[in-house]
C-alpha positions in Angstrom: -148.2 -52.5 8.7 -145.6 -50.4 6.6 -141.7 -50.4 8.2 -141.2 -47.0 9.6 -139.0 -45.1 6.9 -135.3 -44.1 7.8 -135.7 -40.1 7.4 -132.0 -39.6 7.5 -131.8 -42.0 3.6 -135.0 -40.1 2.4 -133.2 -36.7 3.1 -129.6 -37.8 1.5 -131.3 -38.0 -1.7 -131.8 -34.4 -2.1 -129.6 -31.9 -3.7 -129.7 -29.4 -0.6 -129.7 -32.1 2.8 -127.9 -34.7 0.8 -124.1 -33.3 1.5 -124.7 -33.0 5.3 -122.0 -35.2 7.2 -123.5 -37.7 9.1 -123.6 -35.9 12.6 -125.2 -32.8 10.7 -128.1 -35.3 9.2 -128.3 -37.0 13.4 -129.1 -33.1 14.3 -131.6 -32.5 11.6 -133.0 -35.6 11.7 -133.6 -34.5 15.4 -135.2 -30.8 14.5 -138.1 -32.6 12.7 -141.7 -34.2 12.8 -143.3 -36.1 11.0 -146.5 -35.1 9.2 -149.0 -37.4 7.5 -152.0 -36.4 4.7 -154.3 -38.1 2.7 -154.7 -38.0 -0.9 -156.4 -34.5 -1.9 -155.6 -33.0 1.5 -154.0 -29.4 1.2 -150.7 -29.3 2.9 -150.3 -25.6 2.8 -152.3 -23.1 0.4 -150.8 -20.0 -1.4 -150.4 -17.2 0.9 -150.1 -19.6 3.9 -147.5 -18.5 6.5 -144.0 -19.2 4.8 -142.6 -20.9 8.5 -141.7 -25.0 7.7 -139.8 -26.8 4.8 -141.4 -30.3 4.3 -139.0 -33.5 2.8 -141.1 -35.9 1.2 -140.9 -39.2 2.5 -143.6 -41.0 0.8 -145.8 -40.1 -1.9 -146.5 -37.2 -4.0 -147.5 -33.8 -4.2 -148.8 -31.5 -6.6 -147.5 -27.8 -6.3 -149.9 -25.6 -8.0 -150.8 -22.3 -8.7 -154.2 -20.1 -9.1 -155.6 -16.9 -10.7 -158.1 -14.7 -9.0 -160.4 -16.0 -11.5 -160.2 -19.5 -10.8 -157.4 -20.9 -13.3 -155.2 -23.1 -12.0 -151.5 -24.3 -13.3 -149.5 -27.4 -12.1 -146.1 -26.1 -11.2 -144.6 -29.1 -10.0 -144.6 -32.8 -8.9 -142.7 -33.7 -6.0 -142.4 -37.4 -4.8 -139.8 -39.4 -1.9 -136.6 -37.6 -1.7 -137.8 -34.1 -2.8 -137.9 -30.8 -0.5 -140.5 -28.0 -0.4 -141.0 -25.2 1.3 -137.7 -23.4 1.1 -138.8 -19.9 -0.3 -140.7 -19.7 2.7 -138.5 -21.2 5.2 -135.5 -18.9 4.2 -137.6 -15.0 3.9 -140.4 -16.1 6.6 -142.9 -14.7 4.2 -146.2 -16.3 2.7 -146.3 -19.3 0.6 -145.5 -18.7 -3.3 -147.7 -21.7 -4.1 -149.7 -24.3 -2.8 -149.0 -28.0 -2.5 -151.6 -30.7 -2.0 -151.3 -34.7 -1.7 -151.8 -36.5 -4.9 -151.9 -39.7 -2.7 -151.1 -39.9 1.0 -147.9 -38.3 2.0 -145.3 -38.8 4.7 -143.8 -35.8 5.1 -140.6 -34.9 8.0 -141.8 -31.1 8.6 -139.0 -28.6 10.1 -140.4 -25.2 11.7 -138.0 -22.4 11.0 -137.6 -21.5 14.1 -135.3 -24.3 14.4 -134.1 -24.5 10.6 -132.1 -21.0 10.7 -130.4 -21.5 13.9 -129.2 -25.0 12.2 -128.0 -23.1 9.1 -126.5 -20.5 11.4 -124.6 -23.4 12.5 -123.8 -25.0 9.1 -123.2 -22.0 7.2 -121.6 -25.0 3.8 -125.7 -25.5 3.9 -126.4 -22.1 3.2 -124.1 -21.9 0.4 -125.9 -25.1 -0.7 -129.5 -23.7 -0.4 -127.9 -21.0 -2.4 -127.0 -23.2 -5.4 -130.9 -24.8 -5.3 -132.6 -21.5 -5.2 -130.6 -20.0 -8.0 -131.0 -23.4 -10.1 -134.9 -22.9 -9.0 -134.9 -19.4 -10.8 -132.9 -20.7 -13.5 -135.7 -23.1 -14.3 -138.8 -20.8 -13.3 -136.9 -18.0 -16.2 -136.3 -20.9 -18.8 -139.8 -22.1 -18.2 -140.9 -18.0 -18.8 -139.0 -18.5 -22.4 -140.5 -20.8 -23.1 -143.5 -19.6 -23.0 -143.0 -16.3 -24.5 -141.0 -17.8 -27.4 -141.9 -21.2 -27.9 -145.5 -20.8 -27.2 -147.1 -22.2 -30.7 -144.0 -25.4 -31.1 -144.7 -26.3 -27.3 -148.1 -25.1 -26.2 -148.4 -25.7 -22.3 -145.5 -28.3 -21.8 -143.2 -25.5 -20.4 -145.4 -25.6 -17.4 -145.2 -29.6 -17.0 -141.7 -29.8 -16.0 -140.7 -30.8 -12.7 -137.8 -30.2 -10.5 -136.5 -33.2 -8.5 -133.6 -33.1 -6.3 -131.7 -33.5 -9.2 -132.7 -32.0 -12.9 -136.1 -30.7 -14.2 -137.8 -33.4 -16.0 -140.8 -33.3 -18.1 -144.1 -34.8 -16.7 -146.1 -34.6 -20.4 -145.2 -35.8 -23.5 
């Protein structure tokens, strides 16, 4: 049988939770649940209600994208330490994306009902969130150039990148 993992270490290792002071990570360690899926098991879909932000405790996840005609696009790989859900947590609209298990996960899953009361309380975390979002869009409008610019020198690897809690890194060759 696996030890049970400490949620508070997992969450330290992210950009966003990692700063919390250790009576902040006690409270939000106390907001959560935990959430388990298997491998191939969708954890939300695209146009999903926006009202949870998941930590990744074990595993990893695939965040992906679709056309109305079927295409599909790998946005991101997410794996221990790593946070989504926070477009949806912070505007309470629909999922931008879906995210499935690309093994079984161990997620620690916070509703939103209790998330913005706890950054009402913390407001140094909102300015964090802030700083992750914006670097998000910074990444999402590089990968866009990319695209545009660079199609023909570096055709589809501007979509392999992944965002950790720390830096984009590439996931092809």
């Amino acid at each position: 049988m696996n030890a049970p993992v400490d949620v508070a270490s997992v969450l330290r290792r992210n950009r966003l939770l990692g700063e919390l002071d250790p009576e902040q990570m006690a409270e939000m360690v106390t907001l959560g649940r935990m959430a388990r899926f298997d491998a191939d098991q969708i954890i939300f879909d695209k146009g999903d209600p926006g009202d949870s932000l998941f930590a990744v405790l074990k595993g990893q996840i695939a965040i992906r994208t679709s056309s109305a005609d079927g295409k599909t696009m790998l946005l991101n790989i997410l794996e221990a330490g790593d946070v989504l859900g926070e477009i949806g947590l912070i505007d309470g609209r629909e999922r931008t994306a879906a995210a499935v298990a690309l093994r079984p996960v161990e997620l620690f899953r916070i509703d939103r009902a209790d998330f913005i009361p706890f950054l009402e309380r913390h407001p140094r975390l909102c300015t964090r969130m802030m700083i992750v979002l914006c670097d998000r869009l910074r990444w999402v409008s590089e990968n866009i150039e990319d695209a545009v610019f660079h199609a023909g020198s570096r055709a589809g690897c501007c979509c392999c990148r992944t965002v950790t809690g720390s830096r984009p890194r590439p996931v092809c060759g």
